[in-house]
N, C-alpha and C positions, 0 to 999 in steps of 0.2 A: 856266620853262625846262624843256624836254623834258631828261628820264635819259639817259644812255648807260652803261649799266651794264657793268662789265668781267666777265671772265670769273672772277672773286671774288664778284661784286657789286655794289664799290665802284663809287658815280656817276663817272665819268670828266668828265663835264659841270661838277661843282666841284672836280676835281681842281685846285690852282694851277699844275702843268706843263703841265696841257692848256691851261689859261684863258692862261696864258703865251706859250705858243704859236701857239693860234688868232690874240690879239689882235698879236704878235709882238713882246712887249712885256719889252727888256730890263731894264728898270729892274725888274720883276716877277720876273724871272728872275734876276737878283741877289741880289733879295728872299728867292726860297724857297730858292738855293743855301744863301745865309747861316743861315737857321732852319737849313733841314731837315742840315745839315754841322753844327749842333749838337745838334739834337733827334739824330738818327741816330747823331751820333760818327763820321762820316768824311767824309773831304773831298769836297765837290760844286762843281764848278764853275759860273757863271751857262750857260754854252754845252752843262754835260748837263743843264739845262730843256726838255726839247723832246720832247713826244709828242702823239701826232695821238689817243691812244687805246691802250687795249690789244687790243682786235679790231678796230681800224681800221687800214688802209693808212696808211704813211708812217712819220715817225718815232716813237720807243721810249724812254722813259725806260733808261736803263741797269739798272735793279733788273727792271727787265721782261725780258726774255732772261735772267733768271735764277730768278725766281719758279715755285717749286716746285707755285702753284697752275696758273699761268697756262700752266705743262709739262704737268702734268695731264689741263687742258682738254682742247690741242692733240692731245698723245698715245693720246684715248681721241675726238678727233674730235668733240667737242662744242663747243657756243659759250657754254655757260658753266656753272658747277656744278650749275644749277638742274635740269639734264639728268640727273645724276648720282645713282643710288641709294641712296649712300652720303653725302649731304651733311646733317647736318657729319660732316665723316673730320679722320684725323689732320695731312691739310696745312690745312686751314682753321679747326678750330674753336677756334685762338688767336683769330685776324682777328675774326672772330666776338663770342669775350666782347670783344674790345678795341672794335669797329665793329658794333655788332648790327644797324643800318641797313643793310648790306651783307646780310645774310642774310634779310633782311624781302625786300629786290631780290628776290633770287631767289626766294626762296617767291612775290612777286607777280609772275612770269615764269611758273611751274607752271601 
């Protein structure tokens, strides 16, 4: 399976909202509302499962138009942190000890 790595890092390719989505599979989408409305602590519905990607056209995870990384990006007009001089900085390098994979991405972007 080819990366689609977001503007963090994160493979978007194993994301389960994108996997969700592409395959347009609600039972799957039930699936992560349910986890991730626990894991997270707040409510997700099966119907905000749907993104096409975070630098892809289409639809958006709802924590997406909100993510402080993926503002970042956009704001300094890059396509993903790997661009960035400063990476890890102080909006990423939680993501990072939590997701060290994500930050290998982008060093293997450089």
């Amino acid at each position: 399976m080819e990366k689609m790595i977001s503007s963090c890092g994160l493979d978007c390719a194993t994301c389960d909202a994108y996997i969700a989505t592409k395959n347009d599979d609600n039972a799957m989408r039930s699936r992560v509302a349910k986890e991730w409305s626990a894991r997270y602590e707040s409510p997700i519905k099966p119907e905000d499962i749907n993104c096409s990607g975070c630098r892809e056209a289409g639809a958006k995870f709802d924590w997406c138009h909100r993510c402080p990384i993926r503002t970042c990006v956009i704001d300094r007009a890059y396509e993903t942190c790997a661009e960035c001089g400063d990476l890890p900085c102080e909006h990423n390098s939680g993501l990072y000890q939590a997701v060290p994979e994500a930050l290998k991405n982008l060093k293997d972007l450089r």
